[in-house]
N, C-alpha and C positions, 0 to 999 in steps of 0.2 A: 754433714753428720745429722741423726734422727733429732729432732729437738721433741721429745715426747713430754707437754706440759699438761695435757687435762689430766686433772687426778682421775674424774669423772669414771672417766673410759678402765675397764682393763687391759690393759696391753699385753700382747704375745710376743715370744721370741719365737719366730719360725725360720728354720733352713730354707733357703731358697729349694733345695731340692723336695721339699715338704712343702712346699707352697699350696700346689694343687691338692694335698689331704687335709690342708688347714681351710681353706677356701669350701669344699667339699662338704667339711662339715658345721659349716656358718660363720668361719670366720671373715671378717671383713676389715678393708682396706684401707688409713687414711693415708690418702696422697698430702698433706700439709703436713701429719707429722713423718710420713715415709714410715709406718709401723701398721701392723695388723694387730685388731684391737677382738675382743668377744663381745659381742653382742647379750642382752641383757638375757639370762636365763640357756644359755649355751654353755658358759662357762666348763659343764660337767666333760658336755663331748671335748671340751678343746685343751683338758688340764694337760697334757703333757709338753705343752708349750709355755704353759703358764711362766713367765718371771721364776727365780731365782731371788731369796730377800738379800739383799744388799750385806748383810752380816752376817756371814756362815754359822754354825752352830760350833764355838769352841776357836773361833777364827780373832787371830790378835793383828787389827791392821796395821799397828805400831812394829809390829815385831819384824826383824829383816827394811827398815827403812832406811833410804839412802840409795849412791850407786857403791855397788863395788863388785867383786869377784865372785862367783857362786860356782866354782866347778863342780858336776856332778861323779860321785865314785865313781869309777868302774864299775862295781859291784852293784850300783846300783840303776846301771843302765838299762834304759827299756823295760824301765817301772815307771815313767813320767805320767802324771794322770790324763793325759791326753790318749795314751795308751789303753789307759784303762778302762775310759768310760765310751759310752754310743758315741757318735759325731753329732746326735741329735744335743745331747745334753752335756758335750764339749761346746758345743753354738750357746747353747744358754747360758753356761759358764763366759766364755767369752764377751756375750753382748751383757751381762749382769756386772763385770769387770769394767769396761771400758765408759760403762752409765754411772757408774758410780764415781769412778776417777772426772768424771764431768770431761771423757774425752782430750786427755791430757794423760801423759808421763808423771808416773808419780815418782819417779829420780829427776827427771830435771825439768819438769812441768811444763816441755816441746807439747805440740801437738803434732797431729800427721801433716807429711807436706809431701805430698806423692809425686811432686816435680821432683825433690830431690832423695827420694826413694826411700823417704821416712813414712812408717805404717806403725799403729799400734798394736801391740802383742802382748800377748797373757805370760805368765812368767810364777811361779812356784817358790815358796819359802818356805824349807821344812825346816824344822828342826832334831837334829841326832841325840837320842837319849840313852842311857846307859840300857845296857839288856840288846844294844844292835836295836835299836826301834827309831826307825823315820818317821816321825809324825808332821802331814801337813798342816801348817800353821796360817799360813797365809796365799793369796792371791792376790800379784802386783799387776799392776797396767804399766809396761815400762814400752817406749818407743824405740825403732829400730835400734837407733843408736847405743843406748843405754844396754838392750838386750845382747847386743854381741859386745861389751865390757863383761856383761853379766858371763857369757861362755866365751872367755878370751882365751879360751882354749880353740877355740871353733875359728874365733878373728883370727888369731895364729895360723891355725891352717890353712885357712883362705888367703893367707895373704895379710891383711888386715890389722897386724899386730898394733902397727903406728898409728892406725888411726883412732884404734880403740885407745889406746894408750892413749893418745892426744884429746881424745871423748874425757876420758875416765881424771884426764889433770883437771882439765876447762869446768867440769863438772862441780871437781870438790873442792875445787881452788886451791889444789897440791903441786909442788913441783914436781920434776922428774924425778927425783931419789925417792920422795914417796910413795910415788906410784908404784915403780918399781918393786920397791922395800913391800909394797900392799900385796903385789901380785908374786914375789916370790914367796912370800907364806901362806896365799892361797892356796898355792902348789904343792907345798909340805902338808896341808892341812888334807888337801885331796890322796897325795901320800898315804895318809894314816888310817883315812877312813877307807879309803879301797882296798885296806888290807883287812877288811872286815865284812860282814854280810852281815843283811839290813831288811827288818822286817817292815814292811811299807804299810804305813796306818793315814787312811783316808776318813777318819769317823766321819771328819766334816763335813762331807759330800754324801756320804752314804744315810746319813743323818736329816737330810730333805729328800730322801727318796732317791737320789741318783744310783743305780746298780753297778757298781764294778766288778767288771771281770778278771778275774783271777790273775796276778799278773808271774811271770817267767820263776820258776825257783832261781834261790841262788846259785845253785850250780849252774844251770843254765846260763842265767846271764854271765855268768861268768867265763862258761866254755865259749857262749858266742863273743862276748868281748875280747876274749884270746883271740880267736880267728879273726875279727877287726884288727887288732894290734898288728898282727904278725903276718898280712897282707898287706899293710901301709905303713910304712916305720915311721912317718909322719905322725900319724896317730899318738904317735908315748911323746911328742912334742907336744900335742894339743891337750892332752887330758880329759876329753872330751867323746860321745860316742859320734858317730858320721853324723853329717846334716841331714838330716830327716827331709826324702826327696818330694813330698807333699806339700806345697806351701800354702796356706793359706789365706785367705783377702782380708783385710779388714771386716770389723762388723758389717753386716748389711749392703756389705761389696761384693761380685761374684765376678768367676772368671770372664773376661770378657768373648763372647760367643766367635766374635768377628775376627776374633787372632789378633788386630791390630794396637789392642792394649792390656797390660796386664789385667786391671781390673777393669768392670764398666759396670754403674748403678742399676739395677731392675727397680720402678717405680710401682710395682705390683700387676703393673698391665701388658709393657712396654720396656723395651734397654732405650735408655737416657744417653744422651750425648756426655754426662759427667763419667769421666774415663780418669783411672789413677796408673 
């Protein structure tokens, strides 16, 4: 993982796919911290990579702490802000998450173990307030594990109910009745609010400059979650919308070129023999 310790330096978050227009325009390299940093009086050309401040604007990191259940409405499917914002400052979001968490699970304080196909992952805490308003409250760093307890709507249809379940006891140090008892009023709670449309309020992000695009009316998401539902009768078991066929690498991971591993590290010059 990056261990970025000179305050000195400004550091960037750049996309690997943006490499070359960071580079381009003066950013430069440190292979000790594995980060590209601006050089002194650059800054101006390089802001849109600039860091992300560790505390959003209006963001409570208390709030939503813990592991448990978070199904997303129906209703409010494909409004997730990964949807909403660039991929450039979805990366910012992400590696601004995972440095702040000091690269650990903030449910069960794991780190990534890519032998056994733990990665960490960004993760949304909104909060439902009266008037149908979704407002995002927080940004979690929670690891594989923890994240499919989090859509154990998702673990279900994969397969994966028992293990989530077995994640979600070890976790909170509950038995089985409680788990259970946790996860079926999840479900009544997803119930209530998908019987609702829900205006999605992002101040947070929009409030440091991140642009969101427009996301789906409710009708919309809702006609298209119909035709999910009613193509997979699966689906009204998971509560959940599909798996988003996109995945991901960790921060500062990228797909591996050579096919032969999911991830493999770019050192800024060079792909590394470090493979996850």
């Amino acid at each position: 993982m990056p261990a970025v310790s000179d305050s000195s330096r400004l550091w960037l978050d750049v996309p690997f796919a943006e490499k070359d227009d960071a580079k381009r325009l003066g950013a430069r390299w440190d292979q000790k911290a594995r980060s590209w940093y601006a050089p002194t009086g650059s800054d101006k050309d390089l802001a849109r990579w600039m860091p992300l401040p560790e505390l959003l604007p209006g963001e409570d990191r208390e709030f939503g702490s813990g592991l448990f259940v978070d199904l997303v409405p129906s209703s409010c499917w494909f409004t997730n802000v990964r949807s909403c914002v660039s991929p450039r400052d979805w990366e910012r979001l992400r590696f601004m998450i995972y440095r702040r968490a000091g690269y650990r699970c903030e449910a069960c304080g794991g780190e990534r173990d890519s032998a056994a196909g733990v990665y960490l992952e960004a993760h949304e805490r909104w909060i439902f307030l009266a008037g149908n308003v979704q407002v995002l409250k927080r940004l979690i760093c929670l690891c594989t594990l923890c994240h499919e307890v989090t859509h154990f709507g998702l673990a279900r249809l994969r397969g994966r109910g028992a293990e989530a379940l077995e994640h979600l006891v070890a976790v909170n140090d509950w038995n089985s009745h409680t788990a259970r008892g946790h996860i079926d009023d999840a479900f009544q709670l997803w119930q209530t609010r998908s019987a609702s449309d829900w205006t999605l309020d992002i101040t947070m992000l929009t409030a440091v400059g991140i642009s969101a695009a427009k996301p789906p009316t409710a009708e919309e998401r809702r006609h298209a979650a119909a035709e999910i539902l009613s193509s997979n009768d699966d689906l009204h078991l998971a509560a959940e919308p599909p798996p988003d066929p996109q995945v991901l690498p960790p921060a500062a991971w990228y797909e591996d070129p050579t096919g032969e591993h999911r991830w493999r590290w770019w050192d800024g010059n060079t792909w590394t023999t470090h493979v996850g």
